[in-house]
KETI-932117 format. One line per 4 residues: number of its first residue (from 1); for each residue x, y, z of N, C-alpha, C, O. Coordinates in steps of 0.001 Angstrom, whole numbers, plus 500000, padded with zeros to 6 digits. Example, Ala and Ser with C-alpha at 12.3 -4.5 7.8 and 13.67 -1.06 7.14 Angstrom:
// KETI-932117
1	513190,494310,507800,512300,495500,507800,513200,496700,507800,514236,496681,508465; 512850,497750,507080,513670,498940,507140,512900,500030,507870,513409,501138,508039
This chain:
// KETI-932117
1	500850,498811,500000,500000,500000,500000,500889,501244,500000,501948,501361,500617; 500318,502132,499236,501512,503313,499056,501211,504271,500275,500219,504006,500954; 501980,505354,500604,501710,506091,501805,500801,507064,501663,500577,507876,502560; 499911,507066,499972,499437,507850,500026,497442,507407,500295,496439,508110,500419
5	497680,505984,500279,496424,505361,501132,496432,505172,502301,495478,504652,502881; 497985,505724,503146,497475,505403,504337,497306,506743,504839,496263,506866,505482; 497723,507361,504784,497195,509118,504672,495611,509423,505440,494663,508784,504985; 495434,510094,506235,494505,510602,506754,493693,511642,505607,494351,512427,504925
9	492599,511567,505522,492009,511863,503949,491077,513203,504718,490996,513152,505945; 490532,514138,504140,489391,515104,504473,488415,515468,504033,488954,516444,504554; 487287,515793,503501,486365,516108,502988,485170,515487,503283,485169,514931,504381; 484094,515406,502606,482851,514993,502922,482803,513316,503226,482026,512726,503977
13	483733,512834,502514,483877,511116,502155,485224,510756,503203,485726,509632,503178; 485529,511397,503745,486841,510954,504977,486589,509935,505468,485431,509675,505797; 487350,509291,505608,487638,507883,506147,486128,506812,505456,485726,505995,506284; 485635,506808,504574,484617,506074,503191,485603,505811,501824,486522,506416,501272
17	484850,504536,501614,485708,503644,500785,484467,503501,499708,483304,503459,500108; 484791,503435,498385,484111,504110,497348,484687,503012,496182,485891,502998,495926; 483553,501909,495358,483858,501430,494136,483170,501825,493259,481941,501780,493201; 484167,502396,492235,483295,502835,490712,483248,502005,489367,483919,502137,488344
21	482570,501398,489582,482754,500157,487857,483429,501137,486614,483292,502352,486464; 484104,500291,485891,483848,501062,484719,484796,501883,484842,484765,502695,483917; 485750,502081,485655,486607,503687,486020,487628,504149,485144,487946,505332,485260; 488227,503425,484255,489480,503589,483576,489786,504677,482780,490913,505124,482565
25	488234,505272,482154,488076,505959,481623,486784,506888,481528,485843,506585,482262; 486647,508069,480630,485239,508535,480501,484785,509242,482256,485302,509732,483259; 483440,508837,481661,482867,508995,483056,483078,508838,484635,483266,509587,485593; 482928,507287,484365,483921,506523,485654,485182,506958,486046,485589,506901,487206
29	485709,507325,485247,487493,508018,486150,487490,509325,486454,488345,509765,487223; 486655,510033,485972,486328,511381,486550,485231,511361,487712,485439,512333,488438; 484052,510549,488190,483723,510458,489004,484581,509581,490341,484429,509923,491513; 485304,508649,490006,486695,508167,490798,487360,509352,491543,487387,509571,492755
33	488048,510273,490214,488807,511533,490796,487584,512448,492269,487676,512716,493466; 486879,512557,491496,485719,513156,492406,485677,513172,493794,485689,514037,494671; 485603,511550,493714,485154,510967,495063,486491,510664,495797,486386,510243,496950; 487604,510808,495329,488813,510393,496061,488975,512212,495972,489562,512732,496921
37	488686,512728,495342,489481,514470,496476,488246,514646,497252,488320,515734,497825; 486977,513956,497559,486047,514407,498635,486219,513360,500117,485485,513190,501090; 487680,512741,499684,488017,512328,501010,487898,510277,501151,488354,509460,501950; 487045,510186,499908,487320,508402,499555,488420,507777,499026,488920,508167,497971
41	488862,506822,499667,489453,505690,499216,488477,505112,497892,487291,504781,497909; 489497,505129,496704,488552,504326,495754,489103,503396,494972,490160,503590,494372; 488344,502162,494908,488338,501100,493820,488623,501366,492333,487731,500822,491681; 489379,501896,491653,489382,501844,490470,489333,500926,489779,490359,500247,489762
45	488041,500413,488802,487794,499304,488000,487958,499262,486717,487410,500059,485954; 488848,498183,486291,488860,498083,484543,488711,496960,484095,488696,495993,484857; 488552,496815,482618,488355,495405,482338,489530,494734,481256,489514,493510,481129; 490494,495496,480518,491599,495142,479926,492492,496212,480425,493570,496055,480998
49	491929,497264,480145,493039,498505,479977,493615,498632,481440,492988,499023,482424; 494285,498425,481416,495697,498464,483014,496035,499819,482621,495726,500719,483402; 496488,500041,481783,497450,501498,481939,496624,502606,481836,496924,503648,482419; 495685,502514,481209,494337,504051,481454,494165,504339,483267,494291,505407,483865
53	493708,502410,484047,493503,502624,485467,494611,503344,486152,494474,504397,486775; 495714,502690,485985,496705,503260,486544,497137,504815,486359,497274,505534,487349; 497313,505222,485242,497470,506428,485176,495495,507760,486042,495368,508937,486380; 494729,506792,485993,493818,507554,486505,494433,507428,488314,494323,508421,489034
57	495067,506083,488880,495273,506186,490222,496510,506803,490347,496670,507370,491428; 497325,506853,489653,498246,508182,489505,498034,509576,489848,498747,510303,490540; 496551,509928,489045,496464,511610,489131,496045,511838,490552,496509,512707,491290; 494830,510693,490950,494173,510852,492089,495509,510831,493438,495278,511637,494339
61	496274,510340,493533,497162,510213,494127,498612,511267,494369,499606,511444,495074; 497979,511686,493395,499637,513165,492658,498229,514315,493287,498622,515479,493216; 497396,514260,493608,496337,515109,494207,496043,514970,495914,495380,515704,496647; 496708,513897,496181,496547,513355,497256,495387,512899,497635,494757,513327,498602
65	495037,511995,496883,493972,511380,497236,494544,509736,497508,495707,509484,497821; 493524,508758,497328,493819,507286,497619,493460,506563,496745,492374,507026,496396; 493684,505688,496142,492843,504695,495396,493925,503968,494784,495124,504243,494827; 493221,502786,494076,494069,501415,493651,492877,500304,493019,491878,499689,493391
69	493982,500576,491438,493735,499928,490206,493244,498356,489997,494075,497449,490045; 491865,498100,489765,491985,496723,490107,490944,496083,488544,489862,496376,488036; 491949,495190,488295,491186,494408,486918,490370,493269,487043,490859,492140,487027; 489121,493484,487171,487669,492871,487084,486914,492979,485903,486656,494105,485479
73	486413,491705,485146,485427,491344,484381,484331,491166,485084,484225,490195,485832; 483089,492336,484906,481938,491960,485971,481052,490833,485615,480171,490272,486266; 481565,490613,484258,480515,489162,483905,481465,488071,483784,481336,487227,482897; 482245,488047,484477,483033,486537,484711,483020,486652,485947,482986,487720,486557
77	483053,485197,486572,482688,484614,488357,483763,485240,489150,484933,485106,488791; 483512,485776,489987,484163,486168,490639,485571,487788,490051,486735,488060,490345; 484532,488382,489175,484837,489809,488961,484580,490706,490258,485450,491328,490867; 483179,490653,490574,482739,491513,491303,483038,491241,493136,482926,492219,493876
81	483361,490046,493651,483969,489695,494753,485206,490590,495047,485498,491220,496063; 486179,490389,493231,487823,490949,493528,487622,492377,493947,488444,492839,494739; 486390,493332,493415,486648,494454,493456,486419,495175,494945,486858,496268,495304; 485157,493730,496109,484776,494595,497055,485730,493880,498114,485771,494344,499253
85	486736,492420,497676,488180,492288,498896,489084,493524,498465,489707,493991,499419; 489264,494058,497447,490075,495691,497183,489877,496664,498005,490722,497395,498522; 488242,496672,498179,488556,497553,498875,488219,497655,499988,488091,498814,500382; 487973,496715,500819,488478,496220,502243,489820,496043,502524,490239,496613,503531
89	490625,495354,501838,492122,494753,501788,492559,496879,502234,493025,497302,503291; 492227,497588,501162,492629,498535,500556,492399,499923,501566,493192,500733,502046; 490734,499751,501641,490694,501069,502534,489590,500628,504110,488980,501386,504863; 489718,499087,504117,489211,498696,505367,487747,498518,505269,487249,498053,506294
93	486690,498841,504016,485706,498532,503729,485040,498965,502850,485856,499312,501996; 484110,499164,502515,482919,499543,501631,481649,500475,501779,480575,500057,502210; 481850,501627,501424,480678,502920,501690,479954,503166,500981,478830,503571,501276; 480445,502968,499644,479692,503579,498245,480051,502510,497327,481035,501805,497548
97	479378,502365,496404,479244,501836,495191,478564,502556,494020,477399,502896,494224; 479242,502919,492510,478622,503371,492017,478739,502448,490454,479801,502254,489862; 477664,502067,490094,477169,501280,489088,477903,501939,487821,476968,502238,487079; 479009,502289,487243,478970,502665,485833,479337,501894,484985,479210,502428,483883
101	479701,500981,484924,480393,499899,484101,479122,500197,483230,478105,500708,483699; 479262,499860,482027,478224,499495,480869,478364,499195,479627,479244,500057,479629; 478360,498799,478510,478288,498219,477036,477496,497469,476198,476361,497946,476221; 477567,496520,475470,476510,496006,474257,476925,496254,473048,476726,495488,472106
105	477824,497856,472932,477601,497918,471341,478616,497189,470684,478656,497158,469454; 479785,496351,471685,480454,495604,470971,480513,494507,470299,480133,493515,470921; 480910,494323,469091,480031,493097,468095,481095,491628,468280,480756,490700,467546; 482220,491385,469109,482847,490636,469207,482420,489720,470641,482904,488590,470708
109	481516,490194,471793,481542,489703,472570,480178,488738,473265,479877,488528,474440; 479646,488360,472177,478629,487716,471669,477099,488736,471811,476971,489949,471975; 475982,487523,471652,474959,488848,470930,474080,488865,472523,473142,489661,472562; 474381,487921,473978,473656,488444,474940,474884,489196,476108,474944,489062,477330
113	475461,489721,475502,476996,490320,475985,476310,491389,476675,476598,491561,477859; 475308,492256,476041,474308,493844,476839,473707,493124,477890,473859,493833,478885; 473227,492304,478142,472201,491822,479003,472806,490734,480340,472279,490480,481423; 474228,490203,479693,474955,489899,480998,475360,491151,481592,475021,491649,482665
117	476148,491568,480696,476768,493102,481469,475902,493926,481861,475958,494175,483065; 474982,494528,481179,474013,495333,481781,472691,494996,482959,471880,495783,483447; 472810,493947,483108,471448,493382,483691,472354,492847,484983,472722,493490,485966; 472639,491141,484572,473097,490083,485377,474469,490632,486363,474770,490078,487420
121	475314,491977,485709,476497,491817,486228,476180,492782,487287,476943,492624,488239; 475383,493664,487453,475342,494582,488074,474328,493918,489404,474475,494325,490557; 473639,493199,489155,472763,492649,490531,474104,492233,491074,474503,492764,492110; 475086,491010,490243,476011,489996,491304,477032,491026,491544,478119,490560,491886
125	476959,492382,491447,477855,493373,491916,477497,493378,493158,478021,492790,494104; 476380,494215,493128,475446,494856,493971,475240,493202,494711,476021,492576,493994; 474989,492751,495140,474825,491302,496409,476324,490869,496164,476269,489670,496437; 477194,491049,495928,478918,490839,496395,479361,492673,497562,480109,492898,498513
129	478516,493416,496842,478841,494565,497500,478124,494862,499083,478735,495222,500090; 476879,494635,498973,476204,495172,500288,476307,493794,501358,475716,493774,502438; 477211,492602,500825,477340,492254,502382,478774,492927,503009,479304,492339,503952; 479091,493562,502734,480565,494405,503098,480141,496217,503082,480939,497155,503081
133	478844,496262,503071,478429,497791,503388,477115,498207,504412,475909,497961,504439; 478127,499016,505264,477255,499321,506483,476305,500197,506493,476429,501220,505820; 475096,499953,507308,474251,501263,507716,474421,502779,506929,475522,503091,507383; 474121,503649,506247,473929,504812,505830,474708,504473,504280,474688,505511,503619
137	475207,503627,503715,475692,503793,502657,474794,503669,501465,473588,503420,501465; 475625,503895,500405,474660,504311,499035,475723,503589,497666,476945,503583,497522; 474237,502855,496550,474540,502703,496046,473777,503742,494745,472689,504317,494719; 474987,503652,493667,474214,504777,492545,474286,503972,491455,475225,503176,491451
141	473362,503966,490304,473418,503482,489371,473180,504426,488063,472147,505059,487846; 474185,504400,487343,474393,505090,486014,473721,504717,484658,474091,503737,484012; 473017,505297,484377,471836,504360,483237,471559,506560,482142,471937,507691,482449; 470783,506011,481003,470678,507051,480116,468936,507155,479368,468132,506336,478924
145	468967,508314,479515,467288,508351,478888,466974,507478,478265,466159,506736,478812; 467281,507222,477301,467373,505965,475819,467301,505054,476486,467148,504027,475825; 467356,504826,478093,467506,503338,478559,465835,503299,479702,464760,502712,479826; 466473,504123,480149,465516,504219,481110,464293,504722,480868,463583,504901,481857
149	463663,505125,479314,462410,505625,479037,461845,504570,478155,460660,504698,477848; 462578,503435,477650,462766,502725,476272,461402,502446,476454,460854,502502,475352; 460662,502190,477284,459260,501348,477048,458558,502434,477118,457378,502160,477334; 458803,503784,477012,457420,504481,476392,457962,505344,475019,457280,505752,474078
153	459720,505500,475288,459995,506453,474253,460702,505726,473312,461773,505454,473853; 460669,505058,471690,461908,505152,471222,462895,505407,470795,463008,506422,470107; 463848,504671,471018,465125,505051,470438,466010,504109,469404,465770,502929,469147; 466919,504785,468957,467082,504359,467562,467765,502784,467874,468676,502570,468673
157	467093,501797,467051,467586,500517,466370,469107,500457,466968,469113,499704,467942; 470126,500892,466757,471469,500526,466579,471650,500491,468634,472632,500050,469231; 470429,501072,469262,470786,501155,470554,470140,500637,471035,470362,500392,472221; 468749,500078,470297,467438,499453,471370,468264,498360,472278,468158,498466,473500
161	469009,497408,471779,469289,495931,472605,469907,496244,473924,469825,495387,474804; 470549,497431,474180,471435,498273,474933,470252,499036,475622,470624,499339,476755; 469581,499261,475498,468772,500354,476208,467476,499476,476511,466600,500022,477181; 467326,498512,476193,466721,497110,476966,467348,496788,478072,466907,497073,479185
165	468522,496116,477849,469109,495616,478838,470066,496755,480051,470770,496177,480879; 470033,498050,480069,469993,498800,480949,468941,498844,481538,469121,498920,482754; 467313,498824,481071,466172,499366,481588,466458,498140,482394,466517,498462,483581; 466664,496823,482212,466102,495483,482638,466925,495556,483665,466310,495298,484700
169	468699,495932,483957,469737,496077,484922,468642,497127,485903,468141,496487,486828; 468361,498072,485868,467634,499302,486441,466564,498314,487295,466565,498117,488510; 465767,497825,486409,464732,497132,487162,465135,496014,487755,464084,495526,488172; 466277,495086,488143,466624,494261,488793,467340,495288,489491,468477,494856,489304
173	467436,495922,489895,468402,496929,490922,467203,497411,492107,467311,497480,493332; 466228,497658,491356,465136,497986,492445,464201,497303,493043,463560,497583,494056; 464165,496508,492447,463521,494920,493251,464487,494685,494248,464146,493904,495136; 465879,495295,494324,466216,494795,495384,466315,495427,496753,466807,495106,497835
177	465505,496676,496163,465192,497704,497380,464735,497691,498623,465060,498513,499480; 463847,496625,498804,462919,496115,500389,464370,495878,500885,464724,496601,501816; 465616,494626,500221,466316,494602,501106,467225,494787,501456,467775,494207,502392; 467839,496048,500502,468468,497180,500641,468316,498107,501955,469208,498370,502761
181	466963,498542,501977,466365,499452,502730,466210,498668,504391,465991,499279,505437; 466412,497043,504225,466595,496343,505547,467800,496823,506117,467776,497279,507259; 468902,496774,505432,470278,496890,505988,470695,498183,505890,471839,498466,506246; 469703,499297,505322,470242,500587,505522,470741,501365,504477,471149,502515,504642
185	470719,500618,503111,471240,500582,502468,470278,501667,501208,469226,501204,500768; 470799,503192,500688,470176,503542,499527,470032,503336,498419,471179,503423,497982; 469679,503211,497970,469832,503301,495747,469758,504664,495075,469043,505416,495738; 470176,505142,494160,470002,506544,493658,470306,505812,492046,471295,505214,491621
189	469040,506144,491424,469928,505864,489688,469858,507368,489400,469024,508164,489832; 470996,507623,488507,471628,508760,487730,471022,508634,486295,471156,507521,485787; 470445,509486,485633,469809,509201,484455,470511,510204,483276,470432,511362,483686; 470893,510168,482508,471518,511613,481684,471409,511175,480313,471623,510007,479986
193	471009,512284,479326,471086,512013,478009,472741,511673,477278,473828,511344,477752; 472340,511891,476213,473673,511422,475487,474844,512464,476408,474535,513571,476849; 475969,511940,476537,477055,512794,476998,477905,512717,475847,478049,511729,475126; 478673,514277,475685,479664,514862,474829,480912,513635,475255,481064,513255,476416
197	481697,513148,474149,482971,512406,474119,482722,511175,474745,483665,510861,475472; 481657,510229,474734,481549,509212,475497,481683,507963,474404,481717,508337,473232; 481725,507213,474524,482254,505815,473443,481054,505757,472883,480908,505810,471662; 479909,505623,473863,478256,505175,473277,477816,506252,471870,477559,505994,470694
201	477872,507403,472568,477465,508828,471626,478545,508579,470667,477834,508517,469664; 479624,508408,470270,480597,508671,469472,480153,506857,468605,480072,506741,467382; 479984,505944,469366,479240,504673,468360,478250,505355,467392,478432,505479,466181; 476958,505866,468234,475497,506331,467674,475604,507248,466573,474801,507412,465654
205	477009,507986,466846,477135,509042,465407,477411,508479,464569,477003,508754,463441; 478394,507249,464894,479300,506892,464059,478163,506621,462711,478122,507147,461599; 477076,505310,463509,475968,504488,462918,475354,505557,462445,475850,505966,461395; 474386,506199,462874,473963,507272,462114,474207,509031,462582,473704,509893,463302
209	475339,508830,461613,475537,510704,461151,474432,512138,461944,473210,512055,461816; 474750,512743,462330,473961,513553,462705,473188,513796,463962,472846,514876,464443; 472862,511924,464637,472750,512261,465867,472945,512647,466997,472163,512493,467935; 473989,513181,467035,474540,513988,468736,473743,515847,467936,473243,516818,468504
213	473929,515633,466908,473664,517429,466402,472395,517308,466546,471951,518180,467293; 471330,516331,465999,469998,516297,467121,469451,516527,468111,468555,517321,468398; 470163,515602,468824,470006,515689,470227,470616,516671,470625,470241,516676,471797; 471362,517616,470513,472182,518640,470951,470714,519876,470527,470425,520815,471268
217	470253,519679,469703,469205,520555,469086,467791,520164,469735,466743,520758,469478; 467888,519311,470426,466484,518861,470952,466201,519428,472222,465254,520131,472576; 467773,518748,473217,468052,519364,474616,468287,520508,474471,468161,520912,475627; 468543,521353,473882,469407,522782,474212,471029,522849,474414,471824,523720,474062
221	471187,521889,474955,472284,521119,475333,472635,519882,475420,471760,519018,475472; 474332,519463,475463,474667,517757,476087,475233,518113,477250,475218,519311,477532; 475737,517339,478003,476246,517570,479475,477508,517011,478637,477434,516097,477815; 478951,517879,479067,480734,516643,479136,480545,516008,479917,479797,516135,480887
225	481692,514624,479386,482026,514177,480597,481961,514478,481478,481013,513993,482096; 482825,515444,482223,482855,516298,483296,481754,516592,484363,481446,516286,485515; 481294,517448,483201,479706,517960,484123,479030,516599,484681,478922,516459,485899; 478641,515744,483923,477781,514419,484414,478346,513696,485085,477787,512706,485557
229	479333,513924,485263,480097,513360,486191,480323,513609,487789,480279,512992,488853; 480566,514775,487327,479982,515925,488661,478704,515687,489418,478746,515834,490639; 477321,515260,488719,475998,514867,488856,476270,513799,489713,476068,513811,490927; 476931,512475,488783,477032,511268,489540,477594,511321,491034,477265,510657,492016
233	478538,512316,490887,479131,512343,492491,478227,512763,492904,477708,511917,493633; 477666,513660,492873,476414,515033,493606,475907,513509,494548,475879,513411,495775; 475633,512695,493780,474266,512044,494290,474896,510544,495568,474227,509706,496174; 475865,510698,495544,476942,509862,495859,476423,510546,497623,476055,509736,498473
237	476461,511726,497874,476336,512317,499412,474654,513244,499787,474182,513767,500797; 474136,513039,498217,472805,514095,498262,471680,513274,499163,471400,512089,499344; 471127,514726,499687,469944,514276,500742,468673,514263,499999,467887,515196,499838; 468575,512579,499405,467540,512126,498615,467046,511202,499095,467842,510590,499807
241	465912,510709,499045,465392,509229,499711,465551,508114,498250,465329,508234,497045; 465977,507194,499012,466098,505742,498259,464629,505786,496841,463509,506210,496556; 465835,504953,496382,464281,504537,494617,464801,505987,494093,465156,505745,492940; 465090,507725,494404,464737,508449,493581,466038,508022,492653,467038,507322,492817
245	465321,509056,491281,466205,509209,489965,466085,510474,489579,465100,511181,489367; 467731,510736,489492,468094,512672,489140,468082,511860,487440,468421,510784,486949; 467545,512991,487055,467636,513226,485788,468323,514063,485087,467700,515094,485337; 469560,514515,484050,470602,515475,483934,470726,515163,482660,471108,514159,482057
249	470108,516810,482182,469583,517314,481164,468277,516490,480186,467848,515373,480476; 467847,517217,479143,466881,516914,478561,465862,515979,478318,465439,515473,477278; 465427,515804,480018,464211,514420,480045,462940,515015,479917,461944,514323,479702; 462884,516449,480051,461405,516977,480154,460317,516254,479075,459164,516061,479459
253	460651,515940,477978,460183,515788,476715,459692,514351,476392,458959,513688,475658; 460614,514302,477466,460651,511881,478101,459739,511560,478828,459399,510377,478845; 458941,512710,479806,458622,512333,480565,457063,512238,480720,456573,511735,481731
């Protein structure tokens, strides 16, 4: 352990230990950074890329923060176990969890690849995570209009299978709320339209041309990385009751 996890930490998250799926990059490593300068120890999660994690537990650390790089496949056995002995081993336990891991649009990793990852991997996260999280902690889950409206609004073909199997992850997340709410435990899903520079939005253009300038014309705006990222933390310490969902930017129209 480097001296800069054993370090006495400050801010809102002091002495809280914090896993972010998905962290290596994008979203996830800027909400990582987040939550490690508000005083968390954090899990940084990847699934090939070693040197993106590392250089993200680098910055957090050259900032003085804490955290440590750990390579988990959440849909292979025993992905989601490695990430919550990390961060016990790491920062003595488990406070937060935040759901971002996500994919589907990749065509190499077979055709129910959205629906393990998006659905199946995130429950055996979430029940590997909350027997190692105490009283007042919170879990957040990262999901997108296109996912979370799919059964009244659609969205385009090249994303439906993906925005199924988020809605379906979403709804196995809250069924598990009675016994969540036994052990103390919150839920918060994060909902946000397309985000500027994200792999998904930069797929959807790719497939069809023009859509981020749509949607950019529909919302008024996209949220960066950054900003939505910012959101995801917000909700990480916000005084919300369990089940709610922040919505960030252009759902009025969804809803």
């Amino acid at each position: 352990m480097t001296e800069e996890n054993t370090a006495t930490p400050s801010g809102p998250l002091a002495g809280k230990s914090a896993i972010v799926t998905g962290s290596s990059r994008g979203i996830g490593a800027e909400v990582a950074r987040l939550l490690a300068a508000q005083g968390a120890g954090v899990v940084v999660n990847y699934r090939q890329k070693a040197p993106r994690a590392t250089k993200v537990v680098a910055g957090i650390e050259a900032a003085g923060g804490r955290a440590v790089a750990v390579g988990a496949d959440l849909t292979a056995e025993g992905g989601a176990q490695a990430l919550v002995d990390a961060a016990k081993e790491n920062f003595g336990g488990l406070d937060v969890l935040v759901l971002n891991a996500s994919g589907g649009m990749e065509a190499d990793l077979g055709e129910d690849y959205a629906m393990r990852l998006n659905r199946d991997a995130q429950v055996n996260m979430l029940e590997a995570a909350v027997a190692a999280m105490p009283t007042g902690s919170r879990v957040v889950f990262v999901t997108s209009h296109q996912a979370h409206f799919i059964e009244t609004v659609p969205t385009m073909p090249e994303y439906e299978a993906v925005a199924r199997s988020k809605r379906a992850g979403e709804d196995a997340l809250r069924q598990q709320q009675p016994e969540l709410t036994g052990r103390g435990i919150s839920l918060v899903v994060v909902s946000g339209d397309m985000i500027e520079g994200t792999v998904t939005a930069t797929l959807l253009d790719r497939a069809r041309p023009g859509t981020l300038d749509e949607r950019r014309t529909d919302a008024g705006k996209l949220y960066s990385v950054e900003e939505f990222a910012a959101e995801v933390a917000r909700m990480v310490t916000a005084d919300v009751p369990t089940g709610h969902t922040e919505y960030v930017g252009g759902a009025d129209h969804m809803k």
